[in-house]
C-alpha positions, -999 to +999 in steps of 0.1 A: +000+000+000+013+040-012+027+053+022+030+091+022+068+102+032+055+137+027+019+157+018+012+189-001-015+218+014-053+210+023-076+207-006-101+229+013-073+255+015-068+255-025-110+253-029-109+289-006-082+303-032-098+296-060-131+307-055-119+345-044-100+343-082-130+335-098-149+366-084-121+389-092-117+375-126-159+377-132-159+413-124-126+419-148-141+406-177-175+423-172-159+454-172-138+448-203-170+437-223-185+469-211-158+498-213-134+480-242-100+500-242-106+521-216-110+492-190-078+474-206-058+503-201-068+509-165-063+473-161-027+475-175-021+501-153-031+486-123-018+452-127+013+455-148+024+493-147+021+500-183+006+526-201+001+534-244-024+542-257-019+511-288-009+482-274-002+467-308+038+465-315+050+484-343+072+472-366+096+492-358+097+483-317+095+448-326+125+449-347+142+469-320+137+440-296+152+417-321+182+439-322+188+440-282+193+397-288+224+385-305+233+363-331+233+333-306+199+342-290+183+341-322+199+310-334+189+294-301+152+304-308+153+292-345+169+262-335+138+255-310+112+265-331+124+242-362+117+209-338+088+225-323+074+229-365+091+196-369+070+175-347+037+196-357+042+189-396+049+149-384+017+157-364-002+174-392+004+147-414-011+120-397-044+140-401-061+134-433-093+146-449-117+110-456-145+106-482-162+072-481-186+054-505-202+040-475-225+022-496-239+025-528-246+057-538-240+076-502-206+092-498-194+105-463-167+126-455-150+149-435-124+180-441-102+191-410-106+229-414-084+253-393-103+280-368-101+316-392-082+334-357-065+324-328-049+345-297-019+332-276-009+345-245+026+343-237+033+346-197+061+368-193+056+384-154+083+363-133+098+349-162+098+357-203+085+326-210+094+330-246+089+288-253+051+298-250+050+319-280+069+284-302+042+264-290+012+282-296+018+304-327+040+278-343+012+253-340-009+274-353+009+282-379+016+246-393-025+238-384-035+267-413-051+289-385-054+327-412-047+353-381-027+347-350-027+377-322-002+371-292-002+387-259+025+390-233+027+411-201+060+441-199+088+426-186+109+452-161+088+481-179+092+473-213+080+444-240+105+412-234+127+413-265+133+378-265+093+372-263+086+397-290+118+375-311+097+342-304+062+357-317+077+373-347+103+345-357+072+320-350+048+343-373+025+362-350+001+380-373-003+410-344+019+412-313+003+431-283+024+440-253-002+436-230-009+410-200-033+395-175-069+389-175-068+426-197-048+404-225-072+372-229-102+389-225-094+417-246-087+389-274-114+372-264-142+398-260-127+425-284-122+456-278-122+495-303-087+479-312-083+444-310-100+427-332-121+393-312-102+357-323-119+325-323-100+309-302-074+313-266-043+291-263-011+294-240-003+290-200-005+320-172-013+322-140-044+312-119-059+346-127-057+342-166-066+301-165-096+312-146-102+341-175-101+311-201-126+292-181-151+317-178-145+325-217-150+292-227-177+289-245-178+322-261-143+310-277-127+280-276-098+272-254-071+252-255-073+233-222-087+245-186-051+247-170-037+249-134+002+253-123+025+232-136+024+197-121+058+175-122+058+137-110+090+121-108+086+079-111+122+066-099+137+033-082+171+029-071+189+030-105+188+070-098+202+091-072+184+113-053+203+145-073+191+140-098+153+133-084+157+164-066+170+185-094+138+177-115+115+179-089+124+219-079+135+222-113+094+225-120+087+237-085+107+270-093+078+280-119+055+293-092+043+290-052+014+263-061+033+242-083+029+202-070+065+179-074+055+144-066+082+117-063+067+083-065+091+053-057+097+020-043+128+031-025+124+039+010+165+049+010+156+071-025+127+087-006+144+093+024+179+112+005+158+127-022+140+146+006+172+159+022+190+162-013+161+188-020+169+206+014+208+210+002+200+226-032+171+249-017+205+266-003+221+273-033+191+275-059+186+311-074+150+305-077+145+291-038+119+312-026+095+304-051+107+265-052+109+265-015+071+274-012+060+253-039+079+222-022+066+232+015+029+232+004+027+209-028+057+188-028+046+156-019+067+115-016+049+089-019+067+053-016+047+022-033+056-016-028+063-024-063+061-008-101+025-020-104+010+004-078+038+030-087+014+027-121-017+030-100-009+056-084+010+078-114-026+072-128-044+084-099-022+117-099-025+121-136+001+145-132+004+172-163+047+161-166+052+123-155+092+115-157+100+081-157+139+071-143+135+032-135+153+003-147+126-009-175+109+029-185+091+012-212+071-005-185+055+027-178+049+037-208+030+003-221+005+006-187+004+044-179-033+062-192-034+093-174-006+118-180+001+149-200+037+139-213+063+112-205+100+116-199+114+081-206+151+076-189+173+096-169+185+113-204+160+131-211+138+158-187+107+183-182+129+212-191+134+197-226+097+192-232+091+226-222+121+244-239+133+230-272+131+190-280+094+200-300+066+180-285+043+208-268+047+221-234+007+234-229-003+199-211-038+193-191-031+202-155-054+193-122-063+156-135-076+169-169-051+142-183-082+116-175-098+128-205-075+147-227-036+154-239-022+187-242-017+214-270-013+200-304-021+208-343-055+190-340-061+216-316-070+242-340-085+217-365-119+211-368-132+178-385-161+190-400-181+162-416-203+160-448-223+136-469-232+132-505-262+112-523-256+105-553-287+081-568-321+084-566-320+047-553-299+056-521-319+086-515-349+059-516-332+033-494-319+056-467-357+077-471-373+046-460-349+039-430-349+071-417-388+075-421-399+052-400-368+055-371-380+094-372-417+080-365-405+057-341-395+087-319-424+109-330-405+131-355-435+136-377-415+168-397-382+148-397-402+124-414-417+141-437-385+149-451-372+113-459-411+113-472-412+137-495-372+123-512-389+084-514-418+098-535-398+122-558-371+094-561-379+062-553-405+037-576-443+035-570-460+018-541-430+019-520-440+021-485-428+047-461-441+056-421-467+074-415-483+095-384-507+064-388-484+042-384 
C-alpha cells in the first residue's frame, strides 16, 4: 500500500483560493466587455504598470527587440522552433481529410478545417517565458489557422525582447504587449482595437486560466489549466540528485506548483527529501521553489512498479518522468498523463524548452480525459455527406422515415417522405403519423 513520506496543502485550502480568483476574474471581464479600451488600459495600469495608448507593437519596436538579442539568442530560438514545427508537420500529417462510398450511392466525409483566428498569450511576469510563443503560434501556424494575435505582459517596464523574437520569428500576425486577465479577454471579448479571435491558447497564472474558463464557450480554449504539475517515477537506479534537481526544477515556476516523487525506494525517498533541502540553499529560484515544495511537494513510496502505475494514474500529473530500470514499463500501462520523460537522459525542461513535443499539457487531472496542446487543436473535423442516386436517396428515405416515426418526428419524417416519393418507384412504403 502507497505510504506518504511527505503531503502537499489542504484541498479545502486550495477550494478557498480559487473561489476568491474566480470573483475577481468575473468582475474583470465584465468590465472589459463593457468599457473596451478604456478598461484594458486601466487594467494595464493597475496590474502591470504599463501605459500606451496602442498596445499593438509596431514594426519598428518589434525589430528593436530583435536587435537588443544577439546572433546566438536568435539561433537558439530558430533552433527550438524548427523541432517545435518539426514534430507539428509529423503531427499534421497524420491528419487526413476522408471521403467514403459508405454504400452505394452515399458518400461520407469529413475535411479538417483550421479556426479563421487564434490568440496566444505568452506569460512573461516572473519569467519571459518566450517557449510559450513556439508552441502556440508555431502550431498554429503549421494547423493553417489565417490570423494569430499574441499577448504577453512588460517585462521590467518594457515588451521582453526575446518574447517579442519568439512571436515574430514563430509568425505572429499582431503582437500586443499587453498582459493578465486585460490580455485574454481583450482577445477574447474585443475591444475598439483588437479585433475578437476564435479561439485562446497558452499558460499563465491562476488569474488568466480562470479568464479562459469563464470565456470558454464564447471561444474555444485550449485546455482548462492549473500550475504546472511534475511527477518524478524513480527506483534505485537513480540518485536522489538527480530526483531532486527535477523535482524543484518545475517547483521554481511558481508557489502552487505540485513535485511528486513516487518510488519504491524507501532509501531514494528518504535522501531525495534531504538532497532537496541541500539545493534549496544554493538555488537562485529558492523562494518560489521552496514554497511550492513546502505546500505541494509531496513522496509517496509504493511496494512495487504495479501500484507505482496505479498511483502515477491516480495523480495524472500534467509532466510524469520516468527514471527506472525498464521505462518502457511505464509507458506500455500508464493512461493518465500529460507527457512522459522516458530515462534519466532526457527531462521536463526539454519538453518545455526546445526537443518539440508541446509544453501546454492538461493540469489538475484533466489528463483523464484529454492530452495537451497539439495541431489537431485548431483543427476542426467538419463532416459532410453526399447522395448521389435516386435509389440511395430511396433506401436511406425509408430507413430514416420510419426510425424518425418511431421517436415521434412527424417533420423529420416528412423529409425522408417527401425524397422516397420524388425518387424512389411506386408503391413503396414509407411511415406514416398512422403508423
Amino acid at each position: 500500500m502507497a505510504r506518504y513520506l511527505k503531503r502537499g496543502r489542504d484541498a479545502a485550502l486550495r477550494a478557498e483560493d480559487t473561489s476568491k480568483i474566480r470573483s475577481l476574474v468575473e468582475g474583470i471581464l465584465k468590465d472589459i466587455e463593457a468599457r473596451g479600451d478604456d478598461a484594458v488600459r486601466e487594467l494595464s495600469i493597475k496590474f502591470d504598470q504599463w501605459d500606451r495608448a496602442d498596445f499593438r507593437l509596431t514594426d519598428a519596436e518589434i525589430r528593436d527587440c530583435l536587435g537588443q538579442l544577439s546572433r546566438r539568442n536568435l539561433d537558439d530560438i530558430r533552433y527550438a522552433q524548427q523541432q517545435v514545427r518539426s514534430f507539428a508537420e509529423h503531427q499534421r500529417a497524420a491528419l487526413r481529410d476522408v471521403e467514403v462510398e459508405t454504400q452505394p450511392g452515399v458518400v461520407l466525409g469529413h475535411r479538417n478545417i483550421p479556426v479563421n483566428s487564434v490568440g496566444c498569450y505568452v506569460p512573461g511576469g516572473k519569467y519571459p517565458l518566450l517557449a510559450s510563443a513556439h508552441m502556440s503560434v508555431i502550431t498554429a501556424k503549421v494547423a493553417g489557422v489565417p490570423r494569430i494575435a499574441t499577448c504577453a505582459p512588460p517585462y521590467h517596464g518594457k515588451p521582453a525582447p526575446a518574447i517579442v523574437a519568439a512571436q515574430h520569428l514563430a509568425g505572429a500576425d499582431e503582437i500586443y504587449c499587453l498582459g493578465g486577465v486585460q490580455a485574454v479577454a481583450a482577445m477574447a471579448i474585443g475591444t475598439q482595437r483588437i479585433e475578437p479571435v476564435d479561439m485562446l491558447v497558452g499558460p499563465g497564472n491562476a488569474y488568466v486560466a480562470e479568464a479562459k474558463r469563464q470565456l470558454f464557450g464564447r471561444v474555444g480554449i485550449d485546455l482548462f489549466a492549473g500550475p504546472t504539475e511534475t511527477l518524478v517515477i524513480a527506483d534505485d537506479s537513480v540518485d536522489a540528485e538527480l530526483c531532486a534537481t527535477d523535482l524543484l526544477g518545475q517547483a521554481e515556476h511558481g508557489p502552487t506548483s505540485p513535485a511528486i516523487l513516487l518510488t519504491n525506494s524507501d532509501k531514494l525517498a528518504r535522501a531525495t527529501t534531504a538532497e532537496v533541502e541541500r539545493i534549496l540553499k544554493i538555488l537562485p529560484t529558492a523562494e518560489i521553489a521552496a514554497k511550492s515544495w513546502a505546500d505541494y511537494g509531496e513522496v509517496i513510496v509504493c511496494d512495487d512498479e504495479d501500484e507505482m502505475v496505479r498511483e502515477a494514474d491516480r495523480i495524472s500529473s500534467e509532466h510524469v518522468q520516468v527514471m527506472t530500470r525498464d521505462p518502457d514499463y511505464f509507458l506500455e500501462r500508464m493512461t493518465n498523463y500529460g507527457a512522459l520523460f522516458l530515462g534519466p537522459r532526457t527531462n521536463v525542461a526539454y519538453g518545455d524548452k526546445v526537443i518539440g513535443t508541446n509544453h501546454t499539457l492538461p493540469t489538475m487531472k484533466a489528463a483523464r480525459y484529454t492530452g495537451g496542446l497539439w495541431v489537431g487543436k485548431f483543427l476542426k473535423t467538419c463532416t459532410y455527406q453526399r447522395v448521389l442516386t435516386d435509389e440511395a436517396s430511396t433506401r436511406i428515405g425509408e430507413y430514416c422515415s420510419r426510425l424518425c416515426m418511431l421517436e415521434g418526428f412527424a417533420g423529420h419524417a416528412e423529409q425522408a417522405n417527401i425524397r422516397v416519393r420524388r425518387y424512389g418507384h411506386k408503391n413503396i412504403a414509407y411511415a406514416t403519423a398512422a403508423d
